[in-house]
C-alpha positions in Angstrom: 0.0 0.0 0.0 2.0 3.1 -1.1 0.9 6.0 1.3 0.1 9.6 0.3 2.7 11.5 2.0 5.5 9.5 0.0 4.0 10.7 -3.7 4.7 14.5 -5.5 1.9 14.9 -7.9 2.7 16.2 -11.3 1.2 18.8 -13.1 0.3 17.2 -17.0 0.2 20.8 -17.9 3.0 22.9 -17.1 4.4 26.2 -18.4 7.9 24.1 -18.2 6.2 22.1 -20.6 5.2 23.1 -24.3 3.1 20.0 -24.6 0.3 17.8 -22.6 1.2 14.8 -20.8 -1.2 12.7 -22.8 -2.7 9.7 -21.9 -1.8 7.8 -25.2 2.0 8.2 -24.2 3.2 10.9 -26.9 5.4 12.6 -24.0 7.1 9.3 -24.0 6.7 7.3 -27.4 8.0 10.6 -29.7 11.9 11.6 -30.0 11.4 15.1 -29.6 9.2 15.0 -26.6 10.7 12.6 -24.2 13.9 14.4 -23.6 12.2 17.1 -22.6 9.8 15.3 -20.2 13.0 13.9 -18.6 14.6 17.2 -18.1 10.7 18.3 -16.7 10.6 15.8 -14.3 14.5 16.4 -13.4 13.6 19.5 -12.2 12.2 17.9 -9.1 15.4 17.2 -7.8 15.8 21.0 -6.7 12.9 19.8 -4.3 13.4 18.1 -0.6 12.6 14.1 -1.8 14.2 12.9 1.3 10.7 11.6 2.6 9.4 11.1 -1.5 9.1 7.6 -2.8 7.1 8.5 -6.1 6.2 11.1 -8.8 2.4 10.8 -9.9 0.4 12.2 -12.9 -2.8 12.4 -12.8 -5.3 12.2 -15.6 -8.9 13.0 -14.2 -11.1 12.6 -17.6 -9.0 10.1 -19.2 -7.3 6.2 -18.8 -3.7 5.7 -19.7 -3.9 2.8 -22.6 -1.6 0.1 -22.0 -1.8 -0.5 -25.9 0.2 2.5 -25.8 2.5 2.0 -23.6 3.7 -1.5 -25.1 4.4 0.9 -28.2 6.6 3.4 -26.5 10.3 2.1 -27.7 12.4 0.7 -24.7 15.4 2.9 -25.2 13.1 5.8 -23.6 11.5 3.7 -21.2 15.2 3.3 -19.6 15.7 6.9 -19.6 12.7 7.2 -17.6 14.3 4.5 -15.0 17.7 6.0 -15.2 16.3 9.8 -14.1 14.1 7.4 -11.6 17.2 6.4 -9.9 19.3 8.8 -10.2 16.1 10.9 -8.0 16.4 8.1 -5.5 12.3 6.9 -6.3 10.7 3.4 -6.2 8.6 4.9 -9.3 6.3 7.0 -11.4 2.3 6.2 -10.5 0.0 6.6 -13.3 -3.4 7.5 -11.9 -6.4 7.6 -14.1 -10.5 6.4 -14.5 -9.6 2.9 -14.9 -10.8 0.7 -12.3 -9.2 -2.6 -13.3 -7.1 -3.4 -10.6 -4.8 -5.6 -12.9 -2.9 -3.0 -14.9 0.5 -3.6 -14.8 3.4 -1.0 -16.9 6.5 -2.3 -15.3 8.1 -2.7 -12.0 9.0 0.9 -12.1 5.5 2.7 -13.3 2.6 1.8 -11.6 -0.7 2.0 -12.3 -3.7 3.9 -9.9 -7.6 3.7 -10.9 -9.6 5.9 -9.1 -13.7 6.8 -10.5 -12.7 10.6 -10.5 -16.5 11.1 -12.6 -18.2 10.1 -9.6 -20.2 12.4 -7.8 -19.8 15.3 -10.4 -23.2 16.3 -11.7 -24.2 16.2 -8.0 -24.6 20.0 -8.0 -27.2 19.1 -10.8 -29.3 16.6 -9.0 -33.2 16.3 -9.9 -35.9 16.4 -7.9 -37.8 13.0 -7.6 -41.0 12.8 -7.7 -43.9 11.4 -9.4 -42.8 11.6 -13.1 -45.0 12.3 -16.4 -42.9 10.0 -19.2 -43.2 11.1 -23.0 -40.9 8.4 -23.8 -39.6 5.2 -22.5 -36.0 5.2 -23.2 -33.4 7.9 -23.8 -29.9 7.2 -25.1 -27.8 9.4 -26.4 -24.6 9.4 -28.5 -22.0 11.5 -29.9 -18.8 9.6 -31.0 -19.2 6.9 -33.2 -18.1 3.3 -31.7 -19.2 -0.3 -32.4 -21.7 -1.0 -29.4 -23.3 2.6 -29.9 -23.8 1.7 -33.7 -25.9 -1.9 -32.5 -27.7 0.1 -29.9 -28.7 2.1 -32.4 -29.5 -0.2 -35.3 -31.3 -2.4 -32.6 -34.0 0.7 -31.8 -34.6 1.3 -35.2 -35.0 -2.5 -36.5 -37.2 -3.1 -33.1 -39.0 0.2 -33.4 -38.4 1.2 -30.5 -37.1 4.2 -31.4 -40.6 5.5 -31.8 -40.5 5.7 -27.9 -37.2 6.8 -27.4 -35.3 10.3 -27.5 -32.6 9.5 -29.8 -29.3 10.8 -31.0 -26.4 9.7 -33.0 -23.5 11.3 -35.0 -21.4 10.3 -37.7 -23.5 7.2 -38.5 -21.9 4.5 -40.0 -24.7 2.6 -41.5 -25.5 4.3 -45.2 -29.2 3.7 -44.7 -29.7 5.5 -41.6 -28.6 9.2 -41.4 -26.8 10.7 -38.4 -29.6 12.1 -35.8 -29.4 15.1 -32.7 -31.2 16.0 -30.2 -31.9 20.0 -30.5 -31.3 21.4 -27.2 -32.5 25.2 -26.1 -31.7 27.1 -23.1 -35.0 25.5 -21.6 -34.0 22.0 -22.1 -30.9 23.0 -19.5 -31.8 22.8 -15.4 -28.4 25.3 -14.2 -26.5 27.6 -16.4 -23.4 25.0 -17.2 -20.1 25.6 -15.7 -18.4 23.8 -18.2 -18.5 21.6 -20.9 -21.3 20.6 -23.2 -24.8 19.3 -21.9 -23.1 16.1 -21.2 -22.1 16.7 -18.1 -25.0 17.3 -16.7 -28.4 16.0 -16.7 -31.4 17.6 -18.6 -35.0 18.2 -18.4 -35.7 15.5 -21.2 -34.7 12.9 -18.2 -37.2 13.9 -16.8 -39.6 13.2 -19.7 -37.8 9.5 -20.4 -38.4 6.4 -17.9 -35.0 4.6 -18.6 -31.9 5.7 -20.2 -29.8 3.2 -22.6 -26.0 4.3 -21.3 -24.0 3.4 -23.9 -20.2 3.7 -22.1 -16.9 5.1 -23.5 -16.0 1.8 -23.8 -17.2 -1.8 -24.5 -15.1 -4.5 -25.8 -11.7 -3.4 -24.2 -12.2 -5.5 -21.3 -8.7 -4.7 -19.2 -10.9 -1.0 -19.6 -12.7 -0.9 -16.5 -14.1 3.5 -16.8 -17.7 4.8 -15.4 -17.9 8.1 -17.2 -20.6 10.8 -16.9 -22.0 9.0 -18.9 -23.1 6.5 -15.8 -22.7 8.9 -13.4 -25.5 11.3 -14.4 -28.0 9.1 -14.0 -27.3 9.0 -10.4 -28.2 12.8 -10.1 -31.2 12.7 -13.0 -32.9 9.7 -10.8 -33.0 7.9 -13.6 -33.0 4.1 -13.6 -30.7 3.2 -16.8 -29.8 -0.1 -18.8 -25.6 -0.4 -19.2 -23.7 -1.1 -22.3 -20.0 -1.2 -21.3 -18.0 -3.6 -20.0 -18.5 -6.8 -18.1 -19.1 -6.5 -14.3 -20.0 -2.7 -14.6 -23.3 -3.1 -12.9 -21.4 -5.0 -10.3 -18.3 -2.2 -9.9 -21.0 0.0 -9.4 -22.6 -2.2 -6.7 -18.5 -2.0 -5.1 -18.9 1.8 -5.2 -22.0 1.8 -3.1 -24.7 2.5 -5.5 -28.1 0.3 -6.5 -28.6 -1.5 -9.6 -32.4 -2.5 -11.2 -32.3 -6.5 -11.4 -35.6 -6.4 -9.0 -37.2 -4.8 -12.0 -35.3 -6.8 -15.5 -32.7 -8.8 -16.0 -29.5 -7.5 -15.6 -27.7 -10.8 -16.4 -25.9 -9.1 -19.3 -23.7 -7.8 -16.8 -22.2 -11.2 -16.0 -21.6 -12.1 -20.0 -17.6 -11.8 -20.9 -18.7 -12.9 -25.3 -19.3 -9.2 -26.6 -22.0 -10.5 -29.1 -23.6 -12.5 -26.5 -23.7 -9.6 -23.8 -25.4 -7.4 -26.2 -27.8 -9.7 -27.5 -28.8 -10.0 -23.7 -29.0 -6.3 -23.3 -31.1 -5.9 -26.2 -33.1 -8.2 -24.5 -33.5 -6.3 -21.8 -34.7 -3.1 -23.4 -37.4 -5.0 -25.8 -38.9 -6.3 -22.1 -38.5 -2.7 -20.8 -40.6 -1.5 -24.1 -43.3 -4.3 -23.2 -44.2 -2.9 -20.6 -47.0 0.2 -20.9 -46.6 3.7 -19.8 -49.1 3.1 -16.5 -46.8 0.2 -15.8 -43.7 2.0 -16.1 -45.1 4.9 -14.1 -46.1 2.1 -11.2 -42.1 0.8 -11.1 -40.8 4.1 -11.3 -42.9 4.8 -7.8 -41.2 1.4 -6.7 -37.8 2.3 -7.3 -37.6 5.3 -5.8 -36.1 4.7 -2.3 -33.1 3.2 -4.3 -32.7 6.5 -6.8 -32.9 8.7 -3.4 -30.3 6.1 -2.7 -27.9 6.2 -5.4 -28.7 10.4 -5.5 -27.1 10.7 -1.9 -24.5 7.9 -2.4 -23.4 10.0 -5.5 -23.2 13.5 -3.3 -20.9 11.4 -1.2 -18.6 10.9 -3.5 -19.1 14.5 -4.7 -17.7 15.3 -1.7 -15.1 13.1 -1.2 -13.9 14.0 -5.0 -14.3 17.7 -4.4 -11.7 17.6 -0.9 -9.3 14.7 -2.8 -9.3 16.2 -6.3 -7.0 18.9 -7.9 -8.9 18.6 -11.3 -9.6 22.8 -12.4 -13.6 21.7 -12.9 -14.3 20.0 -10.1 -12.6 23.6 -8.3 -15.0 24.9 -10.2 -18.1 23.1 -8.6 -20.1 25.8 -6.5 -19.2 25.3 -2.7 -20.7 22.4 -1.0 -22.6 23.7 1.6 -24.2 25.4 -1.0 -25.4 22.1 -2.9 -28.9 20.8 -1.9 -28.5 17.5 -0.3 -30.7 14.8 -2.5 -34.3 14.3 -1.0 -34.3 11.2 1.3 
């Protein structure tokens, strides 16, 4: 267990730097970069280290790819444990959004996952109460990926994206045109503090009974990352159906919060074949879309100790991220004594 008063954190954007520490590896993998990351991080030595066993760099938004890493040639990966030695450190940490426990770089850099997302639209949180659904599902999606594209193709083919609020960009599928969601200043609950209307939730989860997450990631399975994505749901109330990963439902369980297999199946969860897990999550959203609006209305009144739940679970970690973090927009986040605690 390495302890918190033995790491320096690292700034990935520094005005000794001309370029971002980037979680693909460029301040390492390219010539002209990584002699000047080792001459950044030399600068330390200037610094008491006495008590110091490790330099860290943090990337709050982002997962260092190990993909990436294998590609960085090994001639620079010994510089970095030359300067390492020559400061008298056990190592560099790499901390980042990916939860898999089983990341190794080498004996020198290690990997941290911590779910810095968690918690962040708390300021954001939605009033629960007794909802009036337009639409069954929402899912939304902006960057094109493999899962995202069958999610899509499923609601269409199924029709059920005749009861869903839809979007989708840069559509692969030549039949099937590239679809948004028009957004006006009424559609927003706060004026944002940063971002796009990602990070928060909207009025129009309000107006949808369950929203169709489709994650950063799905087939990379050393990839363990809750995004906002996830997270929002927490502060919109909104019980959601998960296409990521296997075991997300059940990291999410680790971290505290309630998942809906009272309600549907959530086997998917369990499923490690990518075709196989989404043919189970399609499943799951065809018996969702069974069901009719009264019905949906009736579960939605059953679930709602478990959203109050998972709404005050996520302003814990809003707190716990807003005293642990460094990350400019969560120091951006209005003060939390300020922040209306969820209704319980």
């Amino acid at each position: 267990m390495i302890k918190e008063n033995t790491i320096v954190d690292i700034p990935i954007v520094s005005n000794n730097l001309d370029f971002h520490l980037d979680h693909e590896f460029n301040f390492l993998s390219e010539s002209n970069k990584i002699n000047k990351f080792i001459d950044y991080l030399s600068d330390f030595n200037q610094y008491d280290l006495s008590n110091i066993e490790y330099l860290r760099i943090t990337h709050y938004h982002e997962c260092f790819f190990i993909s990436n890493w294998d590609d960085i040639p090994e001639s620079n990966k010994e510089k970095l444990n030359i300067l390492l030695e020559k400061l008298k450190l056990k190592g560099l940490i790499l901390r980042d959004n990916n939860l898999n426990k089983n990341i190794t770089f080498n004996k020198n850099v290690i990997h941290q996952g911590y779910p810095f997302f968690l918690g962040m639209t708390t300021p954001y949180s939605l009033t629960i109460n007794k909802p009036l659904f337009k639409t069954k599902f929402i899912c939304l999606n902006a960057r094109q990926k493999f899962h995202r594209d069958e999610i899509v193709k499923f609601l269409y083919k199924s029709n059920i994206y005749k009861n869903s609020i839809l979007s989708h960009e840069n559509y692969s599928d030549k039949d099937l045109k590239s679809i948004s969601v028009s957004l006006d200043s009424n559609d927003f609950i706060l004026k944002n503090i940063w971002g796009t209307s990602a990070y928060r939730p909207l009025k129009i989860n309000y107006t949808s009974f369950c929203n169709i997450v489709t994650e950063t990631n799905y087939d990379k399975h050393n990839l363990e990352f809750i995004s906002e994505k996830t997270e929002k749901c927490f502060s919109a109330a909104q019980p959601f159906v998960l296409v990521s990963t296997p075991n997300s439902l059940k990291k999410l369980r680790e971290f505290g919060f309630k998942t809906f297999s009272d309600w549907w199946d959530e086997s998917y969860d369990d499923e490690v074949d990518d075709y196989k897990r989404m043919k189970k999550i399609q499943d799951t959203i065809k018996y969702i879309n069974s069901m009719s609006n009264d019905e949906l209305h009736s579960i939605y009144q059953e679930m709602i100790p478990i959203l109050q739940e998972n709404q005050f679970t996520n302003y814990q970690w809003y707190l716990k991220n807003l005293k642990n973090s460094e990350d400019e927009h969560v120091d951006e986040f209005e003060d939390s004594n300020k922040i209306k605690k969820p209704l319980l």
